[in-house]
C-alpha positions as CSV (number, residue, x, y, z in Angstrom):
1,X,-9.1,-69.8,-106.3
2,X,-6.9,-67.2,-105.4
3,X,-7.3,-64.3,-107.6
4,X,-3.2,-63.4,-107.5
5,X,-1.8,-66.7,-107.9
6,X,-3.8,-67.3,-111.1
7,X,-2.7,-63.4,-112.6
8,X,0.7,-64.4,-110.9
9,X,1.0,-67.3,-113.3
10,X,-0.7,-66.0,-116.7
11,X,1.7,-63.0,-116.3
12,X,4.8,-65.6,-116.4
13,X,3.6,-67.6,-118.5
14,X,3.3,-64.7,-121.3
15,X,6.6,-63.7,-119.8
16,X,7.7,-66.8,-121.3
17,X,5.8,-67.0,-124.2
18,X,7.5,-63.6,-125.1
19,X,11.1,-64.6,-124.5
20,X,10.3,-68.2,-126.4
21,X,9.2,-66.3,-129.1
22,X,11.9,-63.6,-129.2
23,X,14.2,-66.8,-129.2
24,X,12.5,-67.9,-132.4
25,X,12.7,-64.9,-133.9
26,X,16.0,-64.4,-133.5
27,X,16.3,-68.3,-135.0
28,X,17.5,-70.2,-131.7
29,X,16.4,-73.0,-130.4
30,X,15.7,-73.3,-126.7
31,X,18.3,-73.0,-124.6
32,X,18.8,-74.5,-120.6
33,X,18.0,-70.8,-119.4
34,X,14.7,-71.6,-121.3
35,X,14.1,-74.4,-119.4
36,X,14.6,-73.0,-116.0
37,X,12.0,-70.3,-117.2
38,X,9.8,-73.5,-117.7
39,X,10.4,-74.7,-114.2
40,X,9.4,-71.8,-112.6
41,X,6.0,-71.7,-114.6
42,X,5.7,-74.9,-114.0
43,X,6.3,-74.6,-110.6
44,X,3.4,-72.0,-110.2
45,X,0.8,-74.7,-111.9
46,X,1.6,-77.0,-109.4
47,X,0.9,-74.6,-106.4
48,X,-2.0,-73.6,-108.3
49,X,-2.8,-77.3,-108.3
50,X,-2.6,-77.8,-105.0
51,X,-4.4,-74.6,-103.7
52,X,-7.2,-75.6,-105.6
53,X,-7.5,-79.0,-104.5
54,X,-7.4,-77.6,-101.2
55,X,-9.9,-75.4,-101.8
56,X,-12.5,-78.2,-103.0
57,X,-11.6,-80.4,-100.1
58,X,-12.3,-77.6,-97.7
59,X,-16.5,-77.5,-99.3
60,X,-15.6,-74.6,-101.7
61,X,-17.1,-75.1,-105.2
62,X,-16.5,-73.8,-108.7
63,X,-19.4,-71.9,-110.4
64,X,-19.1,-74.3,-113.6
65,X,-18.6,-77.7,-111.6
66,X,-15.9,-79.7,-109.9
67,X,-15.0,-81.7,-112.7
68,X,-14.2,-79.1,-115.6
69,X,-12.3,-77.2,-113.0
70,X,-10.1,-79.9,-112.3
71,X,-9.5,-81.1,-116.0
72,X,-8.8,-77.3,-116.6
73,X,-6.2,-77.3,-113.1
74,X,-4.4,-80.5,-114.7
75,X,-4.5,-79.2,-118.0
76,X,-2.8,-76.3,-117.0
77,X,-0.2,-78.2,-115.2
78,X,1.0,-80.5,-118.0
79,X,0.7,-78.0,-120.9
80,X,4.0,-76.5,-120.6
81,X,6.2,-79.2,-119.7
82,X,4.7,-80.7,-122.9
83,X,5.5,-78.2,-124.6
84,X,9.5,-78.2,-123.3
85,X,9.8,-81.4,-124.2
86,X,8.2,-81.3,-127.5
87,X,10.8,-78.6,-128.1
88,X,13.6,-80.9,-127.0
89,X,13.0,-82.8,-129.8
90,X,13.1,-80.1,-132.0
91,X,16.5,-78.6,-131.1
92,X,15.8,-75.5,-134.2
93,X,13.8,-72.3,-134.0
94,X,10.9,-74.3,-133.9
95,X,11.2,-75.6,-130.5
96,X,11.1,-72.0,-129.1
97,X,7.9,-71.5,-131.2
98,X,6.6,-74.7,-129.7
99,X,7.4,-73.3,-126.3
100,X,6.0,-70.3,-126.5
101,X,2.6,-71.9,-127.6
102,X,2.7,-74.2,-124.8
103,X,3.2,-70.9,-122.4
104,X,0.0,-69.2,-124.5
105,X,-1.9,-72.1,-124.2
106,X,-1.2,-71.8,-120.1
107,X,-2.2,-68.4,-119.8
108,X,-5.5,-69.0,-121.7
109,X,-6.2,-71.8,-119.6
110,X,-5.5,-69.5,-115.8
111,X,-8.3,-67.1,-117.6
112,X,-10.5,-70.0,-118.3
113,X,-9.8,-71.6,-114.7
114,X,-10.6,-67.9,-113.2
115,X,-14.5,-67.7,-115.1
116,X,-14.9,-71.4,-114.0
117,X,-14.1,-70.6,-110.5
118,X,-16.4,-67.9,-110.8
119,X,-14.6,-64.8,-111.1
């Protein structure tokens, strides 16, 4: 895996996390400029995604096996927009909450994905 685009996306993820949560605590519900933030996360799984499928087609293997690594890569890629649209039925500070835990439960997951790989 490449070591900077797994910090790259943990980083925005708690980026998110942070600004979902300050959204909540200020008692708003997720707003579009939310949302975009969620692309752009999301956006980063899917790179990740694909680097790392490239990476097992070219022979390279994960310290902890091929197929927990590649639960852990789609996990990763379907935990945030989940979570967004979770919170879009949830239009209260709760939906921000819900958010943010999706964007938590992301950067857990690029830490996780990092000691499977083997780093």
């Amino acid at each position: 895996m490449l070591d900077a685009l797994t910090l790259a996306t943990g980083v925005a993820a708690l980026l998110l996390a942070a600004w979902c949560g300050w959204a909540a605590y200020r008692d708003q519900p997720t707003k579009d400029w939310h949302f975009i933030g969620m692309a752009v996360v999301s956006v980063l799984a899917v790179i990740q995604l694909v680097v790392g499928i490239v990476q097992l087609a070219r022979g390279e293997k994960p310290q902890q096996g091929t197929t927990i690594f590649v639960a852990y890569l789609l996990g990763a890629l379907a935990c945030v927009p989940a979570a967004g649209l979770m919170s879009l039925s949830e239009r209260t500070r709760w939906g921000s909450v819900t958010a943010a835990a999706g964007a938590v439960v992301l950067a857990v997951l690029e830490v996780r994905l990092y000691d499977i790989w083997g780093g």
